[in-house]
C-alpha positions as CSV (number, residue, x, y, z in Angstrom):
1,X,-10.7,14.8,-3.9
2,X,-14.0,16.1,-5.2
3,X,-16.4,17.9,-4.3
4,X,-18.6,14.8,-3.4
5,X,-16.0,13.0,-1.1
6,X,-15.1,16.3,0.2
7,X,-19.2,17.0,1.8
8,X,-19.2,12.9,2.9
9,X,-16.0,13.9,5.3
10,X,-18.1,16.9,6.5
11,X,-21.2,15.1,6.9
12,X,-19.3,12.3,8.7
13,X,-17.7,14.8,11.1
14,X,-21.3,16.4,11.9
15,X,-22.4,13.1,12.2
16,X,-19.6,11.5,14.6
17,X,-19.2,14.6,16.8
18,X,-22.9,14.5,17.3
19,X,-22.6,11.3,18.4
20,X,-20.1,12.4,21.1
21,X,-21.8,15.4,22.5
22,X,-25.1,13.0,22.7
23,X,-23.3,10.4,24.6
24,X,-24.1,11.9,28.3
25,X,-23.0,8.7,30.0
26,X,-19.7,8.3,28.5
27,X,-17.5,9.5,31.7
28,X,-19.5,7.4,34.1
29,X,-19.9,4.5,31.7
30,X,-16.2,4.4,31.1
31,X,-15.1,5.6,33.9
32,X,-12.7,2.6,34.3
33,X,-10.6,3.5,31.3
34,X,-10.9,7.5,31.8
35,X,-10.7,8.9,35.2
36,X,-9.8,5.6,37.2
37,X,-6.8,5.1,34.8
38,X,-5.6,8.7,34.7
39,X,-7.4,12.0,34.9
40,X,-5.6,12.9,31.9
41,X,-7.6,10.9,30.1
42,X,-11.1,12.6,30.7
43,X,-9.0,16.0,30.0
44,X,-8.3,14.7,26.5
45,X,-11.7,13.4,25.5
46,X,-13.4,15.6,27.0
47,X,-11.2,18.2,25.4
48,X,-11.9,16.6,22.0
49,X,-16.1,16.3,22.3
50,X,-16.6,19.6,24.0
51,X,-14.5,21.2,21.0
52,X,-15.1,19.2,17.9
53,X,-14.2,22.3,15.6
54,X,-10.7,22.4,17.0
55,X,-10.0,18.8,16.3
56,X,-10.2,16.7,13.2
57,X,-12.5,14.5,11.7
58,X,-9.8,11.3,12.2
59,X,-9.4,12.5,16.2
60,X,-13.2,11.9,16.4
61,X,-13.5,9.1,14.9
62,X,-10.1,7.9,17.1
63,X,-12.1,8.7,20.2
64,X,-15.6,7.2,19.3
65,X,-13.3,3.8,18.1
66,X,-12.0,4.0,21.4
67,X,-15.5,3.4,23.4
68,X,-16.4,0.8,20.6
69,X,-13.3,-1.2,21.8
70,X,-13.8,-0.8,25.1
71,X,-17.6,-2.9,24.4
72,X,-15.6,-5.3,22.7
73,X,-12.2,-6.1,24.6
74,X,-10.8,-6.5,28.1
75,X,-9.2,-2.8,29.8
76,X,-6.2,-3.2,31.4
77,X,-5.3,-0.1,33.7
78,X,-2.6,-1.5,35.5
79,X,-0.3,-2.0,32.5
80,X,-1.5,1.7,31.5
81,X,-0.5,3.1,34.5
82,X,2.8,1.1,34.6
83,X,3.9,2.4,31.2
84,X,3.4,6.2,32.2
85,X,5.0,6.1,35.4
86,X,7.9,4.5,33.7
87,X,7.8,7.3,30.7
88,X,7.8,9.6,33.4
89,X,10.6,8.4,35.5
90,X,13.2,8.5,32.3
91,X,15.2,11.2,31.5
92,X,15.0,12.7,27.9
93,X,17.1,15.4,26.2
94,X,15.3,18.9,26.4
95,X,16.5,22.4,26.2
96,X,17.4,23.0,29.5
97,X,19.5,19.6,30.0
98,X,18.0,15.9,30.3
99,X,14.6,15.4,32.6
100,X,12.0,13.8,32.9
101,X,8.7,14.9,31.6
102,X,5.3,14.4,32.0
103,X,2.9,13.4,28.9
104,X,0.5,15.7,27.9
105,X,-3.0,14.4,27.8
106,X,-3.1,13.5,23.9
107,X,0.0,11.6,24.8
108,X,-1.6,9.8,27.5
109,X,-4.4,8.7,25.5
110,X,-2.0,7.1,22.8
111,X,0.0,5.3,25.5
112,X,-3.4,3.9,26.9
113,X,-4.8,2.9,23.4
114,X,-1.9,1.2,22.5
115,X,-1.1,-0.7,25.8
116,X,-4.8,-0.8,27.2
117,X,-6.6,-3.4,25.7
118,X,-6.0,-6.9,26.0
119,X,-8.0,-10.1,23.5
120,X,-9.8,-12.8,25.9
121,X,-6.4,-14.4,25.8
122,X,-4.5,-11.9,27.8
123,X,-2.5,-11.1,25.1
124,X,-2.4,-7.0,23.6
125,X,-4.6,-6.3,21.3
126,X,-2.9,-3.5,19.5
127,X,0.2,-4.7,17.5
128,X,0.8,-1.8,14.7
129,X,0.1,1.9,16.0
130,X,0.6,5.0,13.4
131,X,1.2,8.2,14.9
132,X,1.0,10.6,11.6
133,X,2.0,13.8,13.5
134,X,3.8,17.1,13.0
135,X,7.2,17.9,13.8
136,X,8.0,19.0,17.2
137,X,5.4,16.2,18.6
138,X,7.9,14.3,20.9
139,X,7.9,11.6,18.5
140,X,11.6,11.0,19.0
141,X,11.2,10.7,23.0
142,X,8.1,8.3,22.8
143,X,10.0,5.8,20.4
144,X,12.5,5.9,22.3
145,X,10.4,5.1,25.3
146,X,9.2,2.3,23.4
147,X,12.7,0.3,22.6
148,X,14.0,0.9,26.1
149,X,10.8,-0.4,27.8
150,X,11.0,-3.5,25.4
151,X,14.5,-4.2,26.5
152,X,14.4,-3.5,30.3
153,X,10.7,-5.2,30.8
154,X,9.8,-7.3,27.3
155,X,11.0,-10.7,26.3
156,X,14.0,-12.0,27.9
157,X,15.3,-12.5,24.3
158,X,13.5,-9.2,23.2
159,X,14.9,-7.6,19.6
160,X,13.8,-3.7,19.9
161,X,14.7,-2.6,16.5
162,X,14.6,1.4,15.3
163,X,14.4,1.9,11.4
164,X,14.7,4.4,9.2
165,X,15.2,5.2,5.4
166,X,18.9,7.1,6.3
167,X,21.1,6.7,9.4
168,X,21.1,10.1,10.3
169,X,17.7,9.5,10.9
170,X,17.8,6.4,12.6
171,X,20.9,7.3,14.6
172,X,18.5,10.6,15.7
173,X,16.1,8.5,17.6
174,X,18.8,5.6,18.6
175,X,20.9,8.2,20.3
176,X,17.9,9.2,23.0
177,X,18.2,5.9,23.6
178,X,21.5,5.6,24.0
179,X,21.7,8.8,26.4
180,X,18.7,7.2,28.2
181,X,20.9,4.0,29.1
182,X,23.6,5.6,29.8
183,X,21.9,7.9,32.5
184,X,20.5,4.3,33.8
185,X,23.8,2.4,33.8
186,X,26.6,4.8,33.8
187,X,29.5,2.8,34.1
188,X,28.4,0.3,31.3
189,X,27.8,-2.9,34.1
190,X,25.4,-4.3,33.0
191,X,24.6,-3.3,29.1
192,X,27.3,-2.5,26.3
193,X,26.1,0.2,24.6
194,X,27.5,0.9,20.7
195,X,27.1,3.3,18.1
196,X,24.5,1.1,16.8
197,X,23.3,-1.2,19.0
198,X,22.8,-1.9,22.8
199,X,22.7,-5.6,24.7
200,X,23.1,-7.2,27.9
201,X,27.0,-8.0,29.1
202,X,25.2,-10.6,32.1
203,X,23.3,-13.5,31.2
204,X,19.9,-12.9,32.6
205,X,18.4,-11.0,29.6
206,X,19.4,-11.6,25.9
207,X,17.3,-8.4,24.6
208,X,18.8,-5.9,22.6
209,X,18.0,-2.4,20.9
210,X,19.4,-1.9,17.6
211,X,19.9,0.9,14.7
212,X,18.6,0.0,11.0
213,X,18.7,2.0,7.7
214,X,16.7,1.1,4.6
215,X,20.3,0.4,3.0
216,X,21.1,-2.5,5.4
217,X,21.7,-5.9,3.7
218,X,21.9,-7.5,7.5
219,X,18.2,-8.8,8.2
220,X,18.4,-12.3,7.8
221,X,17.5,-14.1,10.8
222,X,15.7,-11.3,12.5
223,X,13.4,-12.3,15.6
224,X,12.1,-8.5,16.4
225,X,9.4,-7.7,18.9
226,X,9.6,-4.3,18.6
227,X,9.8,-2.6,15.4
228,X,10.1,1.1,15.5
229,X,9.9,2.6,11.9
230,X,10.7,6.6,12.3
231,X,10.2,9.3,9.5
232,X,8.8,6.7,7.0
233,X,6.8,9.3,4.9
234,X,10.2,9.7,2.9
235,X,10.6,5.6,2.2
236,X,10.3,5.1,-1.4
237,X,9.2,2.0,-3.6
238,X,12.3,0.9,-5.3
239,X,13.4,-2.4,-6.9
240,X,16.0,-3.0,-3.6
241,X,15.3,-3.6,-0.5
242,X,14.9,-0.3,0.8
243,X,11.2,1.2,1.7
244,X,8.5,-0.8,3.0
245,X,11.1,-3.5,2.3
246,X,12.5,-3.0,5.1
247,X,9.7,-2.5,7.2
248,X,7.8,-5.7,6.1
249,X,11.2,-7.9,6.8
250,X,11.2,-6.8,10.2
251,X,7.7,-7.2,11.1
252,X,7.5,-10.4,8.8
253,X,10.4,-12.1,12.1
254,X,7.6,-11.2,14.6
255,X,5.2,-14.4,13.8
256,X,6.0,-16.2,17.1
257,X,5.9,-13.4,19.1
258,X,3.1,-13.2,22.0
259,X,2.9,-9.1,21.8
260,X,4.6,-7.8,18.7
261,X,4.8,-4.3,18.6
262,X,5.1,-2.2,15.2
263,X,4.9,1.7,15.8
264,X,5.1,4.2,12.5
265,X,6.1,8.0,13.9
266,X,6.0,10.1,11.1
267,X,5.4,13.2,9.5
268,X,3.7,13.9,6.1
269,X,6.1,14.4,3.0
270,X,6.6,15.2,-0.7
271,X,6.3,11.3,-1.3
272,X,3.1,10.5,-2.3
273,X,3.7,6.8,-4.4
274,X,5.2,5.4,-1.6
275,X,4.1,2.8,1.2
276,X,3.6,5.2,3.6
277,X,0.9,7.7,2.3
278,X,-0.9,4.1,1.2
279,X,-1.0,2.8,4.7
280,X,-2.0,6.1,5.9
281,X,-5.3,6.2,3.7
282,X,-5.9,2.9,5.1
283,X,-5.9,3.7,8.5
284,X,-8.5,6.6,7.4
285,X,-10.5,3.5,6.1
286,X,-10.4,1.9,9.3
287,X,-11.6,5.1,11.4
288,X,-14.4,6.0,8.6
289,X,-15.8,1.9,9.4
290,X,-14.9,1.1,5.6
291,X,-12.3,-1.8,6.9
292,X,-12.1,-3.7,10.2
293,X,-8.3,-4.4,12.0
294,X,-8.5,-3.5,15.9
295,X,-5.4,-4.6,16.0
296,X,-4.5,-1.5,14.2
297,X,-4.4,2.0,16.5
298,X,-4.0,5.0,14.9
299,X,-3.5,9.1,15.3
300,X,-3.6,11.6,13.0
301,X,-3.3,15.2,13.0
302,X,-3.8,17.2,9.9
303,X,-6.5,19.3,8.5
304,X,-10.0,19.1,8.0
305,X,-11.4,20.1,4.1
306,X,-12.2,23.1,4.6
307,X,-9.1,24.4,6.7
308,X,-7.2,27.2,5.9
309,X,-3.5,26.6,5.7
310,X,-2.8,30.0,7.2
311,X,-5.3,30.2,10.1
312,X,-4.0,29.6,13.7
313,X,-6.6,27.9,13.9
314,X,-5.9,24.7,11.5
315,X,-2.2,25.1,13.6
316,X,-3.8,24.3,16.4
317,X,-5.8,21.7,15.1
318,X,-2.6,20.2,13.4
319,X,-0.3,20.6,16.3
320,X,-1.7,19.7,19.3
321,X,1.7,20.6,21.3
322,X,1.6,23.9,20.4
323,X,2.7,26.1,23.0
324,X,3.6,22.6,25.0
325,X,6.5,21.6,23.0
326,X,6.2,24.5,20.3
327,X,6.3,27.9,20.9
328,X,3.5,29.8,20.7
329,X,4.7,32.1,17.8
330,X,6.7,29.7,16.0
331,X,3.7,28.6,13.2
332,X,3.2,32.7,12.7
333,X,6.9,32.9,12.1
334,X,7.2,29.3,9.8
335,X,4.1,31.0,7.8
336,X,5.6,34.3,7.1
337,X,8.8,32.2,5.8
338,X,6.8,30.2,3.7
339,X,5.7,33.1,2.0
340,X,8.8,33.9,0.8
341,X,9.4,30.5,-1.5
342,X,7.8,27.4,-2.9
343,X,10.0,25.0,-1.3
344,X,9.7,26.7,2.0
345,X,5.7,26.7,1.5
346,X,6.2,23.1,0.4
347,X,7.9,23.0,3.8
348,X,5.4,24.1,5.9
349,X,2.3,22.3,4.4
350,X,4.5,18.7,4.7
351,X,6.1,19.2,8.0
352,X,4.0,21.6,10.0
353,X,0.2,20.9,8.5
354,X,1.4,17.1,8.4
355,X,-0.2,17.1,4.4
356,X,1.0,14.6,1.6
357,X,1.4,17.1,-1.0
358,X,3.8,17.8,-3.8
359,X,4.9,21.5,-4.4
360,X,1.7,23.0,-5.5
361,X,3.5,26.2,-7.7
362,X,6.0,23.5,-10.1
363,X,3.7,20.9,-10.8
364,X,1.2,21.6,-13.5
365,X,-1.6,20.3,-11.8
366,X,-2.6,20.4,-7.7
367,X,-3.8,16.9,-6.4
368,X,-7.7,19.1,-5.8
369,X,-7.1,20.2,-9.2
370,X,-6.3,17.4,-11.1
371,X,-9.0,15.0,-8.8
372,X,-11.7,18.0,-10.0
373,X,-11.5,16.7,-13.8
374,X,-12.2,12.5,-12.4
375,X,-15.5,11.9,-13.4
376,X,-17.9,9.0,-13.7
377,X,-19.1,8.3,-17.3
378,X,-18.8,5.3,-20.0
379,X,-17.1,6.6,-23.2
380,X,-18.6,3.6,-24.9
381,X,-22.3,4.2,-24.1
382,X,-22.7,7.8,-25.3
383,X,-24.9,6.3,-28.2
384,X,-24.5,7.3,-31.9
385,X,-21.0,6.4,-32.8
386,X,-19.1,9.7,-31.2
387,X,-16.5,11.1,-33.7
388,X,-13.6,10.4,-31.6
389,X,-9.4,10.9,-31.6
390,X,-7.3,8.3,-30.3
391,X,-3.5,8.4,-29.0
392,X,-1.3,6.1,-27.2
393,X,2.3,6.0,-25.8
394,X,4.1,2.8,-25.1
395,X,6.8,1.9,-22.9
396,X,8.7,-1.4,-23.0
397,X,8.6,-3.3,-19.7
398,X,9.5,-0.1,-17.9
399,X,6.4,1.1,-17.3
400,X,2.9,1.5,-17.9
401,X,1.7,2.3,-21.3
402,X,-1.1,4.8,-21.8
403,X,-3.9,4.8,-24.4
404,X,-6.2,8.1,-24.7
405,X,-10.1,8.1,-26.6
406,X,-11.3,11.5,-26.4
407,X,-15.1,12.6,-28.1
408,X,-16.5,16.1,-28.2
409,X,-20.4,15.8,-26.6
410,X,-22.7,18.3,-28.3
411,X,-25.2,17.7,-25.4
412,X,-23.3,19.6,-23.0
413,X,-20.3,21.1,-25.0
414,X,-17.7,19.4,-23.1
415,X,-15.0,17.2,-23.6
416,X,-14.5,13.5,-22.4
417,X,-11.2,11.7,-22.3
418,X,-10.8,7.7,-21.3
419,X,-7.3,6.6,-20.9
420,X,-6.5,2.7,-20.2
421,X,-3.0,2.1,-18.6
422,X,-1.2,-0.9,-19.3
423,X,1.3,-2.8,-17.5
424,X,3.3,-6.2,-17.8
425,X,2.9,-8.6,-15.3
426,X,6.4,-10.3,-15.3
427,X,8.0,-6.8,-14.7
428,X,6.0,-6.3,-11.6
429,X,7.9,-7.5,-8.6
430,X,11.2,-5.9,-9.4
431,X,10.0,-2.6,-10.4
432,X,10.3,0.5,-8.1
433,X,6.5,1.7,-7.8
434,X,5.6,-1.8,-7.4
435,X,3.3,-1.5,-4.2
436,X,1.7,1.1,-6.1
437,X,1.2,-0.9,-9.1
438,X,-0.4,-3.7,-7.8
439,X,-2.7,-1.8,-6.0
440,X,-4.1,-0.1,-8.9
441,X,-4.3,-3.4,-10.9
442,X,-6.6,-5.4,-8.1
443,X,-8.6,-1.9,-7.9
444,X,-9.2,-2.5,-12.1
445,X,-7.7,0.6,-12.9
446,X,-3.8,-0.5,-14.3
447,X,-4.2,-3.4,-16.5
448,X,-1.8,-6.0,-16.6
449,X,0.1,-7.9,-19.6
450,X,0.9,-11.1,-19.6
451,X,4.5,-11.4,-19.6
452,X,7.7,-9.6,-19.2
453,X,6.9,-7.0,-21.8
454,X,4.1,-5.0,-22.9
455,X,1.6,-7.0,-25.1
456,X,0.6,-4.8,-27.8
457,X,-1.6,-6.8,-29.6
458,X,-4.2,-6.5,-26.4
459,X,-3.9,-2.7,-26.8
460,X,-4.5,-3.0,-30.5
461,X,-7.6,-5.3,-29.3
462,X,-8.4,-2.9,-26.8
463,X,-8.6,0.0,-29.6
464,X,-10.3,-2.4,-31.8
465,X,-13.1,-2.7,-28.7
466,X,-13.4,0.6,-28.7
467,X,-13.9,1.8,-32.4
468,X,-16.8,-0.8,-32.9
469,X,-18.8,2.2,-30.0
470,X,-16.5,5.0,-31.4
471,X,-16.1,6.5,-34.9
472,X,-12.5,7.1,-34.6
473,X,-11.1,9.1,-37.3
474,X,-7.3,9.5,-35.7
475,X,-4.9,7.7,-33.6
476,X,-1.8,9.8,-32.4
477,X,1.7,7.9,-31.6
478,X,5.2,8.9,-31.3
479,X,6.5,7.2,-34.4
480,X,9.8,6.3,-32.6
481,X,8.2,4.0,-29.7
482,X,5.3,2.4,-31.7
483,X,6.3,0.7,-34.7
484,X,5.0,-2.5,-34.2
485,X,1.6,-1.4,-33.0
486,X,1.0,1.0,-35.5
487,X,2.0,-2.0,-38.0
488,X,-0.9,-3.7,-36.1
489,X,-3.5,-1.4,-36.9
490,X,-2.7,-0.5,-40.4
491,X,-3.6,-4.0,-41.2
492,X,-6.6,-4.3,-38.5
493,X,-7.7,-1.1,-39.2
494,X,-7.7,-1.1,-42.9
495,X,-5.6,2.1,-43.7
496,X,-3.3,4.2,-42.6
497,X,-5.2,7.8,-43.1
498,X,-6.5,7.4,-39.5
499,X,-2.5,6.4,-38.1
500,X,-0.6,9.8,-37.2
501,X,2.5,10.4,-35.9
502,X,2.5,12.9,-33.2
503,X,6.0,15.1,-33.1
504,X,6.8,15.0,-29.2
505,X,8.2,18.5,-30.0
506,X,7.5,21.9,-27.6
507,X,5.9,23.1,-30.6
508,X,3.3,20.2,-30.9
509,X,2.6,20.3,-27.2
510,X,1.9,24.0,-26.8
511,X,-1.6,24.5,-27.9
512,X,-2.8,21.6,-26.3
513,X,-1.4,22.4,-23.0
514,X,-2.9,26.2,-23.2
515,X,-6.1,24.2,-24.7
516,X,-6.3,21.9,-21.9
517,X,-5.4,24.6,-19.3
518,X,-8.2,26.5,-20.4
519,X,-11.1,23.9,-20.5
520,X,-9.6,22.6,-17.1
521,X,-10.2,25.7,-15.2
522,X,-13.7,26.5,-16.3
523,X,-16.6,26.3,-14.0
524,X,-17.4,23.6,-14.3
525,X,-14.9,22.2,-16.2
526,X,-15.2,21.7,-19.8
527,X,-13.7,18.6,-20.3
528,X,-13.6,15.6,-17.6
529,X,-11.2,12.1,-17.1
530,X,-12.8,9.4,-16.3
531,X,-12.5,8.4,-12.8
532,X,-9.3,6.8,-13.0
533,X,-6.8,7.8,-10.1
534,X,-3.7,7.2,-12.5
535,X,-4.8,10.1,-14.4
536,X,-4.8,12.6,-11.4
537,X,-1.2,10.5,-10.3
538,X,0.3,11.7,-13.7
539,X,-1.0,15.6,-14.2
540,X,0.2,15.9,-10.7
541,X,3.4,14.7,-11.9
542,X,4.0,17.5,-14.6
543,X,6.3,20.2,-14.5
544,X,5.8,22.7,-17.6
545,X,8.9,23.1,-19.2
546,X,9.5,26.0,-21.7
547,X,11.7,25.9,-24.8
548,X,13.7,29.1,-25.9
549,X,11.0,30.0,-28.1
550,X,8.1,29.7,-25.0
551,X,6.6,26.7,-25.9
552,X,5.7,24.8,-23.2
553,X,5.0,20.6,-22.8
554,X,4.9,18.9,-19.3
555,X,8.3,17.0,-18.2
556,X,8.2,14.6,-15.2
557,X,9.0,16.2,-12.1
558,X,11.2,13.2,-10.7
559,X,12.4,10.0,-12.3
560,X,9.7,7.4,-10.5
561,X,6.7,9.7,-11.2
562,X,5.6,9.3,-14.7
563,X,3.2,11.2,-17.1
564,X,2.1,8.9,-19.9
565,X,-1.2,9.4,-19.1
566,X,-1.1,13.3,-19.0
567,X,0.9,13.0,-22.7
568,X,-1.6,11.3,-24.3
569,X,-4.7,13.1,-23.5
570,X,-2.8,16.1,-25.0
571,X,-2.0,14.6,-28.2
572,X,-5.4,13.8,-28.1
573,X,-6.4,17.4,-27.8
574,X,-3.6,18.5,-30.5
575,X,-5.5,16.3,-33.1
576,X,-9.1,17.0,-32.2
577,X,-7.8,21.1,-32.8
578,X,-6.0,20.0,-36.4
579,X,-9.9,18.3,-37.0
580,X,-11.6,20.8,-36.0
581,X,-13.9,18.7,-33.8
C-alpha cells in the first residue's frame, strides 16, 4: 500500500466517523433496531461512534452501512430477539464446564445484521456473512450456534454443513455441536449423532449437520442451506478440489433455497494467493462504497494504517473480547514471545492482529516495502528513444513468464523498470493459483496466451513494440529456457550483439541484489515498478539465499509463490552495471 491509498483510508475514517458523531438523531431515529431490539445494541454503536479511535476504519463503515440498510430494507426484531434467546439458552464448552453464555454486545450486533433484515418478499436479506476476527473471538461457539439452529428450526430437509481445509479443524467446531446435541437429547431419541454427521432417527424432520474437509471427494448431490466455512484463511488454490473448491460446491447446491446461509469465521494467515484474502479485500470494497451486494454482511477486526503492532491499544482495537474471552494480560505476554522469533512474531501479527502478512524478517521484501516501489508512469512515453536493457524468463505452461525493460532517466536520476507477465490461457483452469490468475488477467495486468503453452512469438512482438519507443542495446535470458525465443529475435532483431545470456549463478545475482537493495531503500526510492501488483506479489515472495562464498540471489519462499518477475528486473540491473548506464 502507498503512501496515497494509505491517507485515502485516513481521510475516509475522518470522514465516516464524522459522519457518526454528527448524526444526533440516530438512537431515536432507529430506535426500532437499537434499543427496542436489545439494549445491547445501543451499547455497541454507541460504543463505536463515541470512540472512533478505538475501532477501525471497516467497524465504522460496518455501523454507518448498517443505518443505510435500515432506509432501504424491512427490520425484523422478532427473529432477532428469537435467535439470541436461543444462543443464550444453549450450553457451550468453557473453562469452568459447559454453560450458557450471554453475547457480548459486538456479538449482538452480528447476530442482528445477519438475521435482521428482511427484502419486501419476506425472505433474509443477508445470505454470506464474513466474520474476519482474531483468535479467542468465540467463533467456534457462534458457528456452532448457527448449524444447530438450522437443524432444530430451518428447513424440514435442512443440510447444515461445517467445512474446513483439515478435519482437525472441521471436527473442532463439529464437536461443539455434537456436545450441544448431546446435552439436548441425551439418550440419542430423537437424533443419531456420529463422528461426522448428525440427523433425525423420526420422520418429522430430514435436516442434518454434517463434517467436511477440503479433501472430500463426497459433494455430489449436495442441497446445503447452511454452509459454515471455519478457518478458511489457510485454503489454498490448487488444481484439486480443495480451497475455494470446496466452498463454491457447497454454496453452488443452495440455488433453490428460500434463505441460504453462508458464514466465513476466520482468522488472518500467512496465505496471501489464496481465495480468502481475495474475498476479504472485496468485502473492504463493499464497506468503502466501491461495490454494491447487501446481501453480503461483514466484520472485521484488524488494524488501522497507522497502528502500532505493539501498542495495547491496536490489541484492543483488534480484539474486541479482550478481557471478555481473553485475558487481560494475555496480548502483553503473546508480544513479549514474539520477540523472541520470527515465526512466533509471524504468529502474533496473523493470529492475534488478524493481518495477511508473510514473515516479514525471511522474505526479501515486506508487502509496504515492495508496494513503495509501484508507481504510475509509461516506459514508452519518456520521449527521445531511452537507452534501455531488456530481460525475460520463460516458463512452459507452468506459469507466467516475465519480461523486464528498464531505462536510466537523467531527469531525475532514477531508475524505471516495466515488467509484462505472460500466461497461457489453456493452462488456466487446472492450475493451482488459478483464482488468482484470472483476476489479474480481467484487471489487465497478467496477459494471457492463446493456447496451452506460452506463445513466444507475442512476447518477441511485444519486445519488438517496445524497441520501436526504446533504444535497447541488451536483452538478458537464461540460455537454457529460451532457445526458441532468442532464435526469434536474432532474426527480428537483426543481430545477436544485443542477445545475452544471463548465468542464473549466485555470483551473477549478487550485485544486483545489493544494487537493487540499495536504490530500493532510498528516500525516495531511486528506482520505481510500474504499478503492476504481480511485481509487489513476487519480491514478496523472495527469500535471499546465500552460497558458501556469500553471494546471495532470491529463491521462492514456497512452491505456489513465484518470483519471475523479481528475477528479471535483476538481470536487468546486472546488465545496465556491465553497460555502465
Amino acid at each position: 500500500m502507498n503512501e496515497t491509498e494509505k491517507q485515502g483510508l485516513r481521510d475516509l475514517k475522518k470522514e465516516v466517523s464524522g459522519w457518526l458523531c454528527d448524526q444526533s438523531d440516530l438512537y431515536d431515529r432507529y430506535r426500532y433496531a437499537l434499543a427496542d431490539t436489545d439494549q445491547r445494541m445501543v451499547d455497541y454503536v454507541s460504543g463505536v461512534i463515541d470512540n472512533p479511535d478505538g475501532h477501525n476504519l471497516y467497524e465504522l463503515l460496518k455501523v454507518r452501512r448498517f443505518f443505510s440498510l435500515l432506509d432501504k430494507y424491512i427490520w425484523n426484531a422478532k427473529r432477532v430477539r428469537t435467535k439470541i434467546d436461543l444462543y443464550e439458552h444453549m450450553k457451550f464448552s468453557g473453562t469452568t464446564g459447559r454453560r450458557c453464555y450471554k453475547l457480548t454486545p459486538v456479538q449482538t450486533f452480528q447476530m442482528a445484521h445477519i438475521f435482521g433484515f428482511d427484502r419486501d418478499d419476506g425472505r433474509r436479506l443477508v445470505r454470506t456473512a464474513y466474520l474476519f476476527v482474531p483468535r479467542k473471538f468465540s467463533k467456534t461457539t457462534f458457528a456452532a450456534f448457527l448449524a444447530v439452529d438450522d437443524l432444530l428450526f430451518g428447513d424440514a430437509n435442512a443440510e447444515a454443513y461445517i467445512g474446513a481445509n483439515s478435519l482437525d479443524q472441521a471436527k473442532k467446531c463439529f464437536n461443539e455441536v455434537r456436545n450441544i446435541l448431546f446435552s439436548l437429547d441425551e439418550d440419542q431419541t430423537h437424533l443419531r449423532i456420529n463422528r461426522e454427521s448428525v440427523t433425525f432417527k423420526d420422520q418429522e424432520r430430514e435436516s442434518l449437520i454434517r463434517c467436511l474437509t477440503a479433501n472430500d471427494d463426497t459433494k455430489d448431490g449436495l442441497f446445503a442451506s447452511l454452509v459454515v466455512m471455519d478457518e478458511y484463511s489457510q485454503a489454498k488454490n490448487t488444481s484439486t478440489k480443495k480451497g475455494a473448491d470446496l466452498k463454491n460446491v457447497l454454496t453452488t447446491s443452495m440455488g433453490p433455497r428460500k434463505n441460504p446461509l453462508t458464514i466465513i469465521i476466520t482468522t488472518a494467515s500467512d496465505v496471501l494467493d489464496g481465495p480468502c484474502y481475495q474475498e476479504i479485500e472485496g468485502t473492504k470494497a463493499i464497506l468503502r462504497g466501491k461495490s454494491e451486494n447487501d446481501s453480503v454482511f461483514a466484520d472485521l477486526f484488524m488494524p488501522d494504517v497507522d497502528d502500532d503492532d505493539g501498542d495495547p491499544r491496536t490489541w484492543a482495537k483488534v480484539q474486541p473480547h479482550l478481557g471478555v474471552t481473553v485475558q487481560p494480560d494475555y496480548y502483553e505476554m503473546e508480544w513479549a514471545n514474539a520477540q523472541l522469533s520470527a515465526d512466533n512474531m509471524l504468529a502474533f501479527r496473523t493470529k492475534l492482529l488478524n493481518r495477511f502478512v508473510v514473515n516479514d524478517t525471511s522474505t526479501w521484501f515486506a508487502p509496504e516495502d515492495a508496494n513503495r516501489l509501484l508507481a504510475d508512469f509509461d516506459i514508452t512515453k519518456f520521449g527521445g528513444r531511452p537507452v534501455c536493457v531488456c530481460a525475460f524468463d520463460l516458463s512452459v505452461k507452468d506459469d507466467f513468464s516475465a519480461v523486464s525493460y528498464t531505462i536510466f532517466s537523467s531527469r531525475d536520476k532514477k531508475y524505471y523498470t516495466h515488467t509484462d507477465y505472460y500466461f497461457p490461457d489453456g493452462a488456466l483452469e487446472t492450475h493451482a493459483n488459478r483464482d488468482l490468475y484470472k483476476l489479474w488477467a480481467e484487471q489487465g495486468h497478467l496477459k494471457l496466451c492463446r493456447g496451452d503453452i506460452i506463445d513466444v512469438q507475442q512476447i518477441a512482438s511485444d519486445i519488438m513494440r517496445y524497441a520501436s519507443y526504446l533504444t535497447i542495446v541488451s536483452i538478458g535470458y537464461d540460455k537454457y529456457k529460451a532457445t526458441e525465443l532468442a532464435n526469434i529475435l536474432s532474426i527480428t532483431y537483426h543481430g545477436d550483439r544485443q542477445l545475452t545470456p544471463y548465468a542464473q549463478t549466485y555470483g551473477s545475482f549478487n550485485q544486483p541484489v545489493e544494487r537493487f537493495e540499495l536504490m530500493a531503500y532510498c528516500k525516495p526510492p531511486k528506482i520505481a515498478l510500474n504499478n503492476n501488483p504481480i511485481n509487489a506479489y513476487c519480491l514478496t515472495n523472495c527469500v535471499l539465499d546465500t552460497d558458501n562464498l556469500e553471494n546471495k540471489k532470491p529463491v521462492k519462499v514456497s512452491q505456489t509463490r513465484k518470483i519471475d518477475g523479481a528475477i528479471t528486473m535483476l538481470m536487468t540491473i546486472g546488465l545496465a552495471d556491465s553497460l555502465r548506464f
